[in-house]
Residue, then its C-alpha position, 0 to 999 in steps of 0.5 A: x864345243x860351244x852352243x848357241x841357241x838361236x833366238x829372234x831379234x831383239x831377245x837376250x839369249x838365256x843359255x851360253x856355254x863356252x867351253x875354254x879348254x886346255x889353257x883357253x885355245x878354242x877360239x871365236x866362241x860366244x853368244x849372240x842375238x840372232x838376225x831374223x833372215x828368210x829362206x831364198x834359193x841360190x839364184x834368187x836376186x829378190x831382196x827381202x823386207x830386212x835386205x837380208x837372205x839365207x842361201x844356199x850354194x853347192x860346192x864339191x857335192x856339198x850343199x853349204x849355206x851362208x847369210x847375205x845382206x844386200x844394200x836397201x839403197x837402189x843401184x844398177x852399178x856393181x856392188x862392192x862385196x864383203x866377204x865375213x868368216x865367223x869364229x871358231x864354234x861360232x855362226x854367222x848370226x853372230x858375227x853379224x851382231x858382234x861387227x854391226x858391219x850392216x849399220x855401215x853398209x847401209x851408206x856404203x852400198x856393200x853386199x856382205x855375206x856371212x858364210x857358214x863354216x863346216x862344224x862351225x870353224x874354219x880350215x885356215x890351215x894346209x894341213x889334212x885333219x880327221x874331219x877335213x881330209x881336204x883342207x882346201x875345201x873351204x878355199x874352193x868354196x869362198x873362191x865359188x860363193x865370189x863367183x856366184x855373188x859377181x853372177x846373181x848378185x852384181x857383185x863387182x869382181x875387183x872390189x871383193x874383200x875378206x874380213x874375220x874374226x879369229x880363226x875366220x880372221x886366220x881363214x881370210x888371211x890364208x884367202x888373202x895369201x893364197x889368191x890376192x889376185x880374187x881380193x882388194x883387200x883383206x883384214x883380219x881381227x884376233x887372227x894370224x897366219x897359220x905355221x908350222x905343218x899347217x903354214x899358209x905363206x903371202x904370194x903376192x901384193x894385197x892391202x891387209x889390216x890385223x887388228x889384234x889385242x895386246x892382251x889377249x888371253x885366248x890366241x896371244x898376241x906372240x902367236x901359239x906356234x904348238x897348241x895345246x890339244x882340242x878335246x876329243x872329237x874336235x878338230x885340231x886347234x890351228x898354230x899360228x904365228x905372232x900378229x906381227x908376223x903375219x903382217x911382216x909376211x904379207x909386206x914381205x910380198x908386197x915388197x914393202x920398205x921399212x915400216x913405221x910406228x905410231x902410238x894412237x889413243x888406245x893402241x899402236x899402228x905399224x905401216x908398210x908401204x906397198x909398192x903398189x902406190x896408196x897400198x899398205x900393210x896395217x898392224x893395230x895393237x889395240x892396248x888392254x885388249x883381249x879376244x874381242x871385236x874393239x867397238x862391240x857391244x857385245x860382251x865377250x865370254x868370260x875368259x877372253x878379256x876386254x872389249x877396246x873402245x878405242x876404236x870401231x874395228x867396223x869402221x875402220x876396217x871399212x875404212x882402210x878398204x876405201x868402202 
């Protein structure tokens, strides 16, 4: 299992063990600066100096926690709302450095809140485990902390969207599969929809980008429909089809007509045409990439290739949400 050790802004974190067991299938790992955040009960709206609150919510009879960044700029409107899914091992705090997805809320207005998974990961998939016996917990609970944010929040119920990286990017696509009424938008990085025992299938039209790195050695491209066992203790590594796949799922859905490509600088982008009109499904095959977050400058672990710098994931998924 990975370790993190949780240092203040601005300090380099000196320990990071990234464990890449049985052919590089544990996903979502790394290390991070970790955000100073401060301490507010679930009800509370008051901003603190750094626009920034750890809160906590209680779903099932399980307290669960997440970081929430509210906009600096004044406004009695709604706000728009990002839901963002950490990592496999990985934390919120993490998340948070490696997308910088608050450097372009502050223009956009947007409330972004960074839920934290149970043992740092995410039942992206159906299937019952050891650890989860009910593996739509983490289902209820993203559909809770929605609901708490329009509430306590002024976050505007039909402009939620849900965005990961990894096995959070796989945990947004199965929000975003299983309840496209709750969601505007959903996209996922280095993630895929889970198959198999565990298989989440579209039921209905959503805009979802997945931006994927053609190299990538962690969580390939093709998909990992049987993964090599987790270390002993650990939850199951989640199968998971191709990136190409999981978009074709979700135009599927949203009864799209043939998709078209284009090479870009840097990578290739494939759209479906949702019937909804302006509504598409988006496939970005970023070239020479690996498991990584293309635009960050963090450097990922050793082991999952390179960072694309063809383009801000960030950006352009904030983009592709008309955020």
């Amino acid at each position: 299992m990975d370790s993190f050790t949780p240092p203040l802004r601005g300090r380099t974190v000196l320990t990071w063990c990234c464990t890449l067991a049985l052919g590089l299938v544990l996903t979502g790992c790394g290390a991070s600066t970790e955000p100073r955040t401060q301490t507010t009960t679930a009800g509370s709206s008051a901003p603190t100096a750094a626009a920034g609150a750890h809160k906590q919510l209680r779903v099932d009879g399980r307290t669960r926690g997440h970081q929430l960044h509210r906009p600096t700029t004044p406004g009695s409107r709604p706000r728009p709302l990002v839901i963002a899914f950490h990592g496999r091992g990985s934390t919120p705090s993490y998340l948070r450095e490696q997308t910088r997805l608050e450097a372009d809320a502050r223009a956009r207005g947007m409330l972004i809140a960074y839920p934290e998974g149970l043992h740092k990961m995410w039942a992206a998939g159906t299937r019952a485990t050891g650890q989860r016996p009910d593996p739509d917990l983490d289902v209820r609970f993203t559909k809770a902390l929605i609901d708490d944010l329009v509430r306590t929040e002024r976050a505007d119920p039909r402009r939620v969207y849900v965005v990961g990286f990894s096995n959070g990017g796989s945990m947004a696509l199965r929000m975003a599969a299983q309840h496209p009424e709750l969601l505007a938008g959903a996209a996922a990085v280095s993630g895929e929809l889970p198959t198999g025992a565990d298989r989440v299938k579209p039921t209905g039209p959503v805009p979802t980008m997945i931006i994927y790195g053609a190299d990538d050695p962690v969580r390939p491209l093709a998909g990992m429909p049987s993964p090599s066992p987790a270390p002993a203790g650990e939850e199951p590594i989640t199968p998971t089809m191709s990136a190409r796949a999981s978009a074709e799922a979700f135009a599927a859905a949203g009864r799209a007509g043939e998709p078209a490509t284009e090479a870009k600088a840097g990578y290739d982008r494939t759209v479906w045409r949702l019937k909804p009109p302006g509504a598409t499904v988006q496939l970005l095959v970023m070239h020479d990439a690996g498991h990584t977050w293309p635009g960050s400058r963090i450097t990922p672990p050793a082991g999952f290739g390179r960072t694309s710098t063809a383009l801000s994931a960030t950006s352009t998924i904030l983009d592709f949400f008309r955020l």
